[in-house]
Every structure is written in C-alpha cells, then in structure tokens.
C-alpha atoms as a printed R data frame, in Angstrom:
    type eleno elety resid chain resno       x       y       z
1   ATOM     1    CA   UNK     A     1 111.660 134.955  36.817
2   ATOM     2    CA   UNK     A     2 111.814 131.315  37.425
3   ATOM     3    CA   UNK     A     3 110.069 129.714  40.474
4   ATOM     4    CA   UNK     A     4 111.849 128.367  43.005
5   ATOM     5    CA   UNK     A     5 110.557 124.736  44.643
6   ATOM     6    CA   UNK     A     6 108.709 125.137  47.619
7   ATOM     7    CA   UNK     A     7 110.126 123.807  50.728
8   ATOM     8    CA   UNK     A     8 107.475 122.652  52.952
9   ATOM     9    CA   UNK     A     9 107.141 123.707  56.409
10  ATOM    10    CA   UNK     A    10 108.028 121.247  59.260
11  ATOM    11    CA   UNK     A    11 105.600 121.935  62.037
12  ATOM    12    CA   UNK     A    12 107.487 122.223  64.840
13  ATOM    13    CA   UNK     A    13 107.163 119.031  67.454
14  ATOM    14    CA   UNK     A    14 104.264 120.077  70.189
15  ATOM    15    CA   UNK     A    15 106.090 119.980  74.029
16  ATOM    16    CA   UNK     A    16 103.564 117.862  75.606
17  ATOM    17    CA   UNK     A    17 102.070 119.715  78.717
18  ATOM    18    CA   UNK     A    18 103.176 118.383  82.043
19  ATOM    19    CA   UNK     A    19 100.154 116.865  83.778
20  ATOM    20    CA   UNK     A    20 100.236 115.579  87.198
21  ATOM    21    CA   UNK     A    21  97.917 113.222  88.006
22  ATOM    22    CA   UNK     A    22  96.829 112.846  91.845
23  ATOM    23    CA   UNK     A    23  94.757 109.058  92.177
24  ATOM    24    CA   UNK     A    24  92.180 109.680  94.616
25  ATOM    25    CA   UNK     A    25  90.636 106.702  96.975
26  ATOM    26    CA   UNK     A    26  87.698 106.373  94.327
27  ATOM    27    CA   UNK     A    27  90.234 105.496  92.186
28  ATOM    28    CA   UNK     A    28  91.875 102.385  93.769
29  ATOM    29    CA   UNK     A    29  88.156 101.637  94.725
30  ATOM    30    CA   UNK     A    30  87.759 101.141  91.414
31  ATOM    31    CA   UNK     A    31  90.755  98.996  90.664
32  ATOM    32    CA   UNK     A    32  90.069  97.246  93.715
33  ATOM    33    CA   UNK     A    33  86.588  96.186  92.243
34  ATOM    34    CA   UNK     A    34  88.136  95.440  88.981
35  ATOM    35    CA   UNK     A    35  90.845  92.927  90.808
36  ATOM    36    CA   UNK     A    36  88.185  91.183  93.089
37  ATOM    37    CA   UNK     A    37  85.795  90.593  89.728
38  ATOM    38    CA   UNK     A    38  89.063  89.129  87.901
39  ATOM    39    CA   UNK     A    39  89.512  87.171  91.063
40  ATOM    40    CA   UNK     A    40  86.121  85.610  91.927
41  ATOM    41    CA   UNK     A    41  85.522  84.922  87.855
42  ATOM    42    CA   UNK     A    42  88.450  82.663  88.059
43  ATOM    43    CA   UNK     A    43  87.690  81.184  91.189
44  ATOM    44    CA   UNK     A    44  84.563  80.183  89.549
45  ATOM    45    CA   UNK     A    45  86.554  78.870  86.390
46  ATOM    46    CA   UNK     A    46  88.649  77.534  88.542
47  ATOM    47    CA   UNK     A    47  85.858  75.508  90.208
48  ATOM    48    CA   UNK     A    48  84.432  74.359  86.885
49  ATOM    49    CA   UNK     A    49  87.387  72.797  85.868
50  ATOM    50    CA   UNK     A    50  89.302  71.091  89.478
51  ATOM    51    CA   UNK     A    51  86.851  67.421  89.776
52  ATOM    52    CA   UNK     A    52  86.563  65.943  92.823
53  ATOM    53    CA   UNK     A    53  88.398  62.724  91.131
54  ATOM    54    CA   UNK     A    54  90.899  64.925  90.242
55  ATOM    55    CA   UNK     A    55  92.059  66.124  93.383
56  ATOM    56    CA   UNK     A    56  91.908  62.888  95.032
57  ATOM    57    CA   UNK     A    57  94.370  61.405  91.456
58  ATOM    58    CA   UNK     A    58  96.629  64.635  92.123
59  ATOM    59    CA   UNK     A    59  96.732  63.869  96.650
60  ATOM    60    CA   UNK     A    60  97.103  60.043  95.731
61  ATOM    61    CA   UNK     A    61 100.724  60.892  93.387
62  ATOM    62    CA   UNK     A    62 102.236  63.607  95.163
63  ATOM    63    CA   UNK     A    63 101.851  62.153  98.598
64  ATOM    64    CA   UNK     A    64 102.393  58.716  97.185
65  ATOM    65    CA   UNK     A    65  99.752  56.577  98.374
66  ATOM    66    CA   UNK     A    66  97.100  54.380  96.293
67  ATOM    67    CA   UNK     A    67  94.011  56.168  95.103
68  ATOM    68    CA   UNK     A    68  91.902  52.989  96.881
69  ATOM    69    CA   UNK     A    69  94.042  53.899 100.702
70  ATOM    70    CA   UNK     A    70  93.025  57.001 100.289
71  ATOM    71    CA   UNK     A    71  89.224  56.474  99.858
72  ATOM    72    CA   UNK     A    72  89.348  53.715 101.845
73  ATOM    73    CA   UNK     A    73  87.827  53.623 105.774
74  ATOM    74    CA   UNK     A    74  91.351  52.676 107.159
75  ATOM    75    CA   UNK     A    75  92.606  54.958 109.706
76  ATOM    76    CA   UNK     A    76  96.088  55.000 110.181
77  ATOM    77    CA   UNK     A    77  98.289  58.105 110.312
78  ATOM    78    CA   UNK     A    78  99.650  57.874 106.834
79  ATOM    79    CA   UNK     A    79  96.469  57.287 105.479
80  ATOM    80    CA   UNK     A    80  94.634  59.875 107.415
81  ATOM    81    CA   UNK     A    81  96.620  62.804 106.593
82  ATOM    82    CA   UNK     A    82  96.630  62.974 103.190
83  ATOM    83    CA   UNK     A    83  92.705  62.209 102.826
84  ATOM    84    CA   UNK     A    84  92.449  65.078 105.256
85  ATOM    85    CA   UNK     A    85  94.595  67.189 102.750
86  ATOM    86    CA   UNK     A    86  92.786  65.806  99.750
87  ATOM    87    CA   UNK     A    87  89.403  66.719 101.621
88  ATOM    88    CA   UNK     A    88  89.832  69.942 102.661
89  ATOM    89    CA   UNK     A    89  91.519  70.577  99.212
90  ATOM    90    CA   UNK     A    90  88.296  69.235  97.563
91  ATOM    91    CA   UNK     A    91  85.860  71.702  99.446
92  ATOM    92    CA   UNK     A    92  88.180  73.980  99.223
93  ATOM    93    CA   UNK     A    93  88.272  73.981  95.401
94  ATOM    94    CA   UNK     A    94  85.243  72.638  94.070
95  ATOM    95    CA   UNK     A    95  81.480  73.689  94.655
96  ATOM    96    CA   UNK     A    96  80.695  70.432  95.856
97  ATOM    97    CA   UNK     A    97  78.152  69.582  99.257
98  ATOM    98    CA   UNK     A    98  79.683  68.178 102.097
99  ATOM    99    CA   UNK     A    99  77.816  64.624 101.157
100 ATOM   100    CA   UNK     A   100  78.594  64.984  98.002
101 ATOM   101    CA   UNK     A   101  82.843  64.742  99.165
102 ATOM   102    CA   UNK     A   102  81.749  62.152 101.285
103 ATOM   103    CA   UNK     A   103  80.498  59.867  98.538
104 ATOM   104    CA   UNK     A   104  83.507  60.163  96.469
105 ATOM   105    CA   UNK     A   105  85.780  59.294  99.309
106 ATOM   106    CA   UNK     A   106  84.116  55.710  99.780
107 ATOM   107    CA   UNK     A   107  80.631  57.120 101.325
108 ATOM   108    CA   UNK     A   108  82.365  59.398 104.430
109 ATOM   109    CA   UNK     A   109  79.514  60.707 106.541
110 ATOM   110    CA   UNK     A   110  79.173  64.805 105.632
111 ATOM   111    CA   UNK     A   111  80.179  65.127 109.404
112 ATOM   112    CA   UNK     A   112  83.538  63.245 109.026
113 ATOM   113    CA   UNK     A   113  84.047  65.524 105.775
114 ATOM   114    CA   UNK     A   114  83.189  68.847 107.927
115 ATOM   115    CA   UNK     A   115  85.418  67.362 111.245
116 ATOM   116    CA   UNK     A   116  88.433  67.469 108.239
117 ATOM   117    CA   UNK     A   117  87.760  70.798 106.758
118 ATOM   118    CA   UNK     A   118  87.885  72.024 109.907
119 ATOM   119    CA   UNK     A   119  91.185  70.210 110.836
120 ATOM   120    CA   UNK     A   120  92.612  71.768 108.250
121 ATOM   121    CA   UNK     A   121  91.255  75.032 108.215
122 ATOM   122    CA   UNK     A   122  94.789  76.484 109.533
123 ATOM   123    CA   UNK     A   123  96.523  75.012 106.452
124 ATOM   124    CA   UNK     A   124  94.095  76.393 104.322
125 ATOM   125    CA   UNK     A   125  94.036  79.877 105.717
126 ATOM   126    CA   UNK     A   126  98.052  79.774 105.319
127 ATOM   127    CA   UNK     A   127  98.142  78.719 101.928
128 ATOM   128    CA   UNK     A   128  94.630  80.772 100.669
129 ATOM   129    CA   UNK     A   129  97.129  82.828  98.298
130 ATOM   130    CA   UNK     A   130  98.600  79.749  96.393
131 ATOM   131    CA   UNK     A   131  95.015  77.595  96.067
132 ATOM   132    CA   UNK     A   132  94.104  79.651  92.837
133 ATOM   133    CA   UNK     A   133  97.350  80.536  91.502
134 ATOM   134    CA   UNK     A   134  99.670  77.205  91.295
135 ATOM   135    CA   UNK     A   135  99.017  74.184  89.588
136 ATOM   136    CA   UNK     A   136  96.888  71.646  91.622
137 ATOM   137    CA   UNK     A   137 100.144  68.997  92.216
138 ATOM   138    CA   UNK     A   138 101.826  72.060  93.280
139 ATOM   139    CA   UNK     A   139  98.918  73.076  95.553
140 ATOM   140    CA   UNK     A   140  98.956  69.617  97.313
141 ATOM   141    CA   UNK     A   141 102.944  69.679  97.883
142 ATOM   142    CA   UNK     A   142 102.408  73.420  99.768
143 ATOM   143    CA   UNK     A   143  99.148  72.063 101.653
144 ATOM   144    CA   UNK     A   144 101.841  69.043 102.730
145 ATOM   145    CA   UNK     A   145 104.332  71.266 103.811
146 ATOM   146    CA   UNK     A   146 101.839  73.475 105.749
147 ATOM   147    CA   UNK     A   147 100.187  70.771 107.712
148 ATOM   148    CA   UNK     A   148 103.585  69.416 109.220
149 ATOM   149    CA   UNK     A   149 104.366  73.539 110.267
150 ATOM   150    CA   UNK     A   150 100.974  74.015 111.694
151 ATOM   151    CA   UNK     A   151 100.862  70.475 113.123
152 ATOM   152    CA   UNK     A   152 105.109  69.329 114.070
153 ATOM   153    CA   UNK     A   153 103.698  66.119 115.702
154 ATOM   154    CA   UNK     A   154 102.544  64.577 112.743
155 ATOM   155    CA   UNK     A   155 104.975  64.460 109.953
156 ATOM   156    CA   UNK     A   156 104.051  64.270 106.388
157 ATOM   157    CA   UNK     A   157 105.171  61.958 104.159
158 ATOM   158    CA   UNK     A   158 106.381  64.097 100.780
C-alpha cells in the first residue's frame, strides 16, 4: 500500500483569556513618580543649557529693545519691563544666585534682582506650565503677554 503525504496539523489559534485589569492608587503613585523624575531631570537639563546671556539675547529680540537698554541702569517704562521679564525669566530658568543675575545685568544689587522676581512672580506662576516646554523666544512672548493681563496699566510692547 502506498503512503499517503502527511498533512500537518494546524494548531488551532489560542482565544486569549479576558483579563481585566483594575489600576490601584499604588499604581498611579508610581507613574506619578516616574513623571515628576522625567520632569525635574529636564528641568535640570534644561538649566544646564538656558545662559544667563542667553535669556537676556532672546528678551532683547522679541521685545525689541538693545541688549545694552536692557542691562543698562535707565529706568523708564519700556526699559523696565522687559528687564523685569528677562530677570525673573533668568532666575526662573537658570541655577544662578541672585548676585550672580545682578552682575550680568550691569552690576544690579541682588535686592533689585529679588524686588523683580517678586514683581513678577504672578506671571511666572501663570505661565509655570510653558517655562519648560516651549522654546525660550516663545517663553518670553507668553511671559509678555502675561504681564500686560496680570498688570492692564502697563502695556507691553510685543
């Protein structure tokens, strides 16, 4: 008798078993932790790479004023509002001393500096979200817009 060819057997596809998954609080404790660590680590390498000289370049373009008005001890309105931005921005953003802002914006006293950051800290507060995320010209033009909705008397020059 002649053989026949074998036909192999096709295992039959395996029906996955339902599984329902319940997250418990542990578990967005856990992704919580996970976000913040992602979060502070590029804060940091955020910080390593935003210079105070570039901060006061990137204030100086977007609000269109000379890099020597804005380090300069002149105190006019359209002066003063932008090296508050650029300021704030700076300590903000960098891990720079309050003396240490001071001495790149023409030798400031640290008290001036701290009178600014705390000028501003509304306008930081409102815009926290968008400091680490957006491009630093970008971060200026929102800071901008900010001040002159937390502060209507003063316009900003855009």
């Amino acid at each position: 008798r002649a053989e026949q060819p074998r036909i192999a057997e096709v295992p039959r596809p395996v029906q996955p078993k339902k599984v329902e998954v319940v997250p418990t609080p542990t578990d967005f404790l856990g992704l919580w932790a996970v976000l913040t660590a992602y979060t502070e680590t590029t804060k940091a390498q955020l910080a390593m790479t935003v210079t105070l000289s570039s901060v006061i370049t990137t204030v100086s373009k977007v609000m269109e004023i000379s890099r020597s008005d804005l380090i300069s001890h002149r105190r006019t309105k359209g002066i003063v509002i932008p090296r508050h931005i650029a300021i704030a921005l700076c300590k903000k953003l960098t891990r720079r001393s309050l003396p240490e802002i001071g001495q790149a914006f023409g030798g400031m006293d640290h008290t001036s500096i701290l009178y600014a950051v705390r000028k501003l800290a509304p306008v930081m507060a409102e815009i926290e979200d968008a400091l680490h995320a957006a491009p630093l010209p970008y971060v200026v033009a929102i800071a901008a817009a900010a001040y002159a909705r937390v502060n209507p008397s003063a316009p900003v020059r855009l």
